[in-house]
N, C-alpha and C positions, 0 to 999 in steps of 0.2 A: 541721207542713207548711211554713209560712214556714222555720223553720231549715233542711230538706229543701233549700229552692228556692234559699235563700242559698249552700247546698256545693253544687247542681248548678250554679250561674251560678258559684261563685267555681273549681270545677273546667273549664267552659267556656273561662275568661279563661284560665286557667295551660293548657291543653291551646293555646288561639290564639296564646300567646306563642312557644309551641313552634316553632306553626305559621310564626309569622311569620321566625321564625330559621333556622327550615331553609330559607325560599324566601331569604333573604338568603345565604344561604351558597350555593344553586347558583346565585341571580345573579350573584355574585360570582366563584366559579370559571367559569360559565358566559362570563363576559366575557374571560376570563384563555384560556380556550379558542379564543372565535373569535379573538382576537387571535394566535395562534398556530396557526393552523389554516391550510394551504394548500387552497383550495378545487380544490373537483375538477370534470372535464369537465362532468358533468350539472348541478352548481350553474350554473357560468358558462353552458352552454348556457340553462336556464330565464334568466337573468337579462338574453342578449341578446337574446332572442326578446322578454322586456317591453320591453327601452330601444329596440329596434330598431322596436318597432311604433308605427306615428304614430296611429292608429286602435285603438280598444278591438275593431272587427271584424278587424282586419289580428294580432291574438292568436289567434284561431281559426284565422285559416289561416295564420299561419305556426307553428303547433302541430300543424296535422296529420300530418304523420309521426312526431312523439312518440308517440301513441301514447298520451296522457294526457288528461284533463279539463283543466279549463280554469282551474281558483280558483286554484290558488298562482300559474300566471302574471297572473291579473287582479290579483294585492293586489301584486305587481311592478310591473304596469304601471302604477300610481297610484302609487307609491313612487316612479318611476322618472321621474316628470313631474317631483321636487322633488331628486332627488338621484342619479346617474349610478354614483358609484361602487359597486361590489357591497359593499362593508361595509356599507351601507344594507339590503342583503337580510340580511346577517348578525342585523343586529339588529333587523329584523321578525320576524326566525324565533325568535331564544331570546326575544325576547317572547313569542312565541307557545309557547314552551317552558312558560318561566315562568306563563304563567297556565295551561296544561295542569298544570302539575306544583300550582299552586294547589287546581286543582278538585281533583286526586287528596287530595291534604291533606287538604282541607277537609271532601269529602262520603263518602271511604272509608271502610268499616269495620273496619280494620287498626290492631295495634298501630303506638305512634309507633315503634318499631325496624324491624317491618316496612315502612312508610311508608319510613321513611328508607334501607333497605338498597334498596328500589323505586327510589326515584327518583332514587339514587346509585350505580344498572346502568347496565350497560351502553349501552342502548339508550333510555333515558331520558336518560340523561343528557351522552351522546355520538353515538350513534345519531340522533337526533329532536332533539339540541339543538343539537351544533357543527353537524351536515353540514346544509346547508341545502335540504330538497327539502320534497316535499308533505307526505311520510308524518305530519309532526307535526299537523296540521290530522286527517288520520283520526285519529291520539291524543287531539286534544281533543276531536269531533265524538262519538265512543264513549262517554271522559269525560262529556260532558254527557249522555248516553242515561240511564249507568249513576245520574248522580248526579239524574234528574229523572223514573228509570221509577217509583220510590214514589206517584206524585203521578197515575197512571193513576187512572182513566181523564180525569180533568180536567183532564191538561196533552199530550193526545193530537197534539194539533192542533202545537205546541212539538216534543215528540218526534218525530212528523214530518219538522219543520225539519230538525233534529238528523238524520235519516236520508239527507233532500234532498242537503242539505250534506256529508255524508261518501260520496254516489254522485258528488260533483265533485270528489271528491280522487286517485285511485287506482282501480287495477283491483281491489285488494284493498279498499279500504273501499267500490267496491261491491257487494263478494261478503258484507262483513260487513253489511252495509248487509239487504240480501236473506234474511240469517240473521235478526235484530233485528226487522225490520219481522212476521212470522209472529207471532214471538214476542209482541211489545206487542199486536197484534190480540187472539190468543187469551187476554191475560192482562187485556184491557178487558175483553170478553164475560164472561168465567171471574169477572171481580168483580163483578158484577150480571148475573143471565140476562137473555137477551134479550130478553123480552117486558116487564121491569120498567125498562128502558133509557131515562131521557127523551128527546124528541127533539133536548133539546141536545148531550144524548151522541152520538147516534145520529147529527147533523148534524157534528159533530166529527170521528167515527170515516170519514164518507164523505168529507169534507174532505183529512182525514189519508189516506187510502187514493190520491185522488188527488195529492198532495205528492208521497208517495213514487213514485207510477207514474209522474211527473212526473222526477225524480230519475233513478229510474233507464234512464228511458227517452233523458233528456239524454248521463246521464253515457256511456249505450252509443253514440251516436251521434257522440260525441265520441270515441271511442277506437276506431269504425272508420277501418282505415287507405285512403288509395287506393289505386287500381288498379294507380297504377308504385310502389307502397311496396316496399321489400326484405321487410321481415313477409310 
């Protein structure tokens, strides 16, 4: 048993070395990218709407005819108190690539080849890493669902979050958002019946219920447009 535990930690460490070499290789092209990347209308547009707003409420409405929630311009608009130029957003975003593409590493259950053909697509790694908009946040927010739904029903209240948070990125993460949420419910109950439930469960799961109606209630009223919108 001991020799057992000794090849599954010393296969651990040799699979982490892996890990940690792949994420150094698309930081490193990842960097080589933005620097060579002409950013496009909609990046610049998210990024004056942060510098331009003196007020963290003055984001909200000058985003309303976006048409979008509100988080990636909020982590601009903190960005943008300490540093003006858009390369600053550049490299908030393949941060936020990079630990996306971490969690995939980390808690996927994919070969290391498949791993690696993933997150050296298209859309991984160009897609969601140079072009700088919201969509890589619903990437991570998903990410974090998939790498923390094992842990139901006692991290309900967390996967929630995870939910909240991916209805403030996108019209599409909170369509996925709405698929997910059914899901985790019926997959708490479906692990212990209902009447076997403690009530910390059961406090959790009502908790969690309002998160999400919370979320997705936000995220919609944020992406109604006004009256003189062109939409």
């Amino acid at each position: 048993s001991a020799k057992g535990n000794k090849f599954n930690i010393r296969k651990a460490m040799k699979q982490d070395y892996k890990i940690w070499i792949l994420l150094a290789v698309f930081l490193f092209l990842g960097v080589f990218n933005i620097c060579h990347h002409e950013m496009w209308r909609d990046e610049i547009q998210a990024w004056l709407i942060a510098k331009n707003s003196i007020h963290i409420s003055d984001v909200f409405e000058n985003l309303r005819y976006d048409g979008h929630p509100a988080l990636w311009h909020l982590l601009l608009f903190f960005v943008t108190r300490f540093d003006v130029s858009p390369f600053a957003m550049q490299i908030l975003h393949l941060s936020i690539a990079v630990f996306t593409v971490f969690v995939f590493l980390k808690h996927s259950p994919f070969s290391l080849l498949h791993k690696s053909l993933f997150i050296f697509g298209y859309f991984p790694f160009y897609e969601y890493a140079v072009i700088s908009r919201s969509y890589i946040l619903g990437m991570l927010f998903v990410f974090l669902f998939c790498a923390y739904y094992r842990h139901l029903p006692k991290k309900i209240i967390l996967l929630s979050i995870f939910l909240f948070l991916l209805c403030q990125t996108h019209i599409f993460g909170l369509i996925i958002a709405l698929c997910l949420a059914p899901v985790m419910l019926v997959s708490a109950f479906d692990r212990k019946k209902i009447n076997t439930l403690t009530t910390e469960i059961k406090t959790k799961i009502i908790v969690g219920l309002f998160i999400i109606g919370s979320g997705i209630f936000l995220g919609l009223i944020q992406m109604i447009p006004p009256a003189d919108s062109g939409f």
